[in-house]
C-alpha positions in Angstrom: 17.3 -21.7 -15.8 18.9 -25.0 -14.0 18.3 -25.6 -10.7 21.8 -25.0 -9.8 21.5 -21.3 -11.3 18.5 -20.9 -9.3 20.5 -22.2 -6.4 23.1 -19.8 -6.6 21.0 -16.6 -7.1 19.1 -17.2 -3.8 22.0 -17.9 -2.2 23.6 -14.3 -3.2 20.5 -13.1 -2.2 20.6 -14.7 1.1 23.4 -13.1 1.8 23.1 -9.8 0.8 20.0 -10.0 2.6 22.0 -11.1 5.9 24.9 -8.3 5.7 22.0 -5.6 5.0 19.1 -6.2 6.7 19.1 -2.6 8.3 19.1 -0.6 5.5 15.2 -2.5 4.3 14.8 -2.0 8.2 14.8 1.4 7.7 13.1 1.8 4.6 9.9 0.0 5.5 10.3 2.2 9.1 10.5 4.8 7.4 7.3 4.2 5.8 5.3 3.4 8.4 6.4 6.8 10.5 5.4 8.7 7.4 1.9 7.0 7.2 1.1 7.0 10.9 2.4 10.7 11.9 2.1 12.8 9.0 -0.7 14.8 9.4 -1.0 16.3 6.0 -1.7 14.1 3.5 -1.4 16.2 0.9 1.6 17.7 1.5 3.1 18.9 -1.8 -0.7 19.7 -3.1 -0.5 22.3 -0.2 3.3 23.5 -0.9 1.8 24.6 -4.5 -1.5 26.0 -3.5 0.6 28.4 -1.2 2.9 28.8 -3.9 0.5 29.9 -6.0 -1.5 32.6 -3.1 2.1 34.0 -2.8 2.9 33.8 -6.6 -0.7 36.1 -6.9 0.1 38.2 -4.0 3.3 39.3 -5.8 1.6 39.8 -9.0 -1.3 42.1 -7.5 2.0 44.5 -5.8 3.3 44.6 -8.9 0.4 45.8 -11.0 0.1 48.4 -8.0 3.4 49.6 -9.0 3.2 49.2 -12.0 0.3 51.9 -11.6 1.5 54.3 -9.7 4.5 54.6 -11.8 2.1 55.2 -15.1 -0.1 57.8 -13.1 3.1 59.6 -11.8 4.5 59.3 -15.0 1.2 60.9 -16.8 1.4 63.9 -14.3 5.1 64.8 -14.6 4.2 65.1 -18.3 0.9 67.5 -17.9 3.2 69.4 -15.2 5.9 70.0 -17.4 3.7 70.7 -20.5 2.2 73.4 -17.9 5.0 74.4 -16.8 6.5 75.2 -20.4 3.1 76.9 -21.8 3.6 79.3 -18.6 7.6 79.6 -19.0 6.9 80.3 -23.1 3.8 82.8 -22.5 5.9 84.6 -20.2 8.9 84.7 -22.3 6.2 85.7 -25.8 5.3 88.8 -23.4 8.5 89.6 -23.6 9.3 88.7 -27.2 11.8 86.0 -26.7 11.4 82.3 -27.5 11.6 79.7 -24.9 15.6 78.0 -24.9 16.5 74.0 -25.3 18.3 74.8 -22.1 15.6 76.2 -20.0 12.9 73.5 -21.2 15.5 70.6 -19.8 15.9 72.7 -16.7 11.8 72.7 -16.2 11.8 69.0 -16.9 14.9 68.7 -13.7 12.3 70.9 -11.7 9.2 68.7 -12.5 11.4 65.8 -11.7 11.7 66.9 -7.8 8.9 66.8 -5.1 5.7 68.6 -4.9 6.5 71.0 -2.4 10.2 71.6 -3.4 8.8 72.1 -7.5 6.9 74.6 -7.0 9.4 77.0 -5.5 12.0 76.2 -8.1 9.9 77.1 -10.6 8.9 80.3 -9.2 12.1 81.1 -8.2 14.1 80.0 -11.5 11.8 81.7 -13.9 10.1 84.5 -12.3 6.4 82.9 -12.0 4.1 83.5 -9.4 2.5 80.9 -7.0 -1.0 81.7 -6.3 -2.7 79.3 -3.8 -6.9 78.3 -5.0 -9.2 78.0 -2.5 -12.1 75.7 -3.3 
């Protein structure tokens, strides 16, 4: 590189530096408000660790859910299992066999509320409700 290269580089430089002087202004300002006045250091350590509380939080509802559904889910099937061993001994009392029809009917029944089930069934197939005292 000749002196006269050289020459010319700073000199583009120079000026460059001249016309935009405000924009490593800024920069360096910039800088030095972010060192002085930020009070958390650690700023984006902090935005993942609460990520992560909230990312657990989420999971722990979920698995609640997820729970409750299995546990409803495992009821509905022992009350409509129930519900067709009393609908079918009623129906072998009377010598008839219990229907496709009435057996998708039960599972409609078991389907609905507490309060609201037990009715239905009574009501739809003749059964009695009979209240235990404990």
């Amino acid at each position: 590189m000749t002196w006269l290269t050289a020459k010319h580089i700073l000199k583009k430089i120079w000026t460059y530096i001249k016309n935009y002087w405000w924009a490593g202004a800024l920069i360096i300002i910039g800088f030095v408000l972010h060192k002085f006045f930020v009070k958390d250091k650690d700023y984006f350590r902090s935005l993942y660790e609460g990520k992560v509380k909230q990312n657990e939080e989420e999971i722990k509802v979920l698995n609640d859910s997820h729970e409750e559904e299995v546990k409803e889910k495992t009821r509905a099937q022992h009350d409509f299992k129930v519900a067709v061993q009393a609908v079918d001994e009623m129906k072998k009392e009377k010598g008839e066999k219990i229907k496709r029809q009435e057996k998708k009917r039960i599972k409609e029944i078991v389907s609905m509320p507490e309060e609201e089930r037990l009715h239905a069934l009574a009501d739809e197939f003749g059964l009695e409700i009979v209240e235990v005292e404990e």
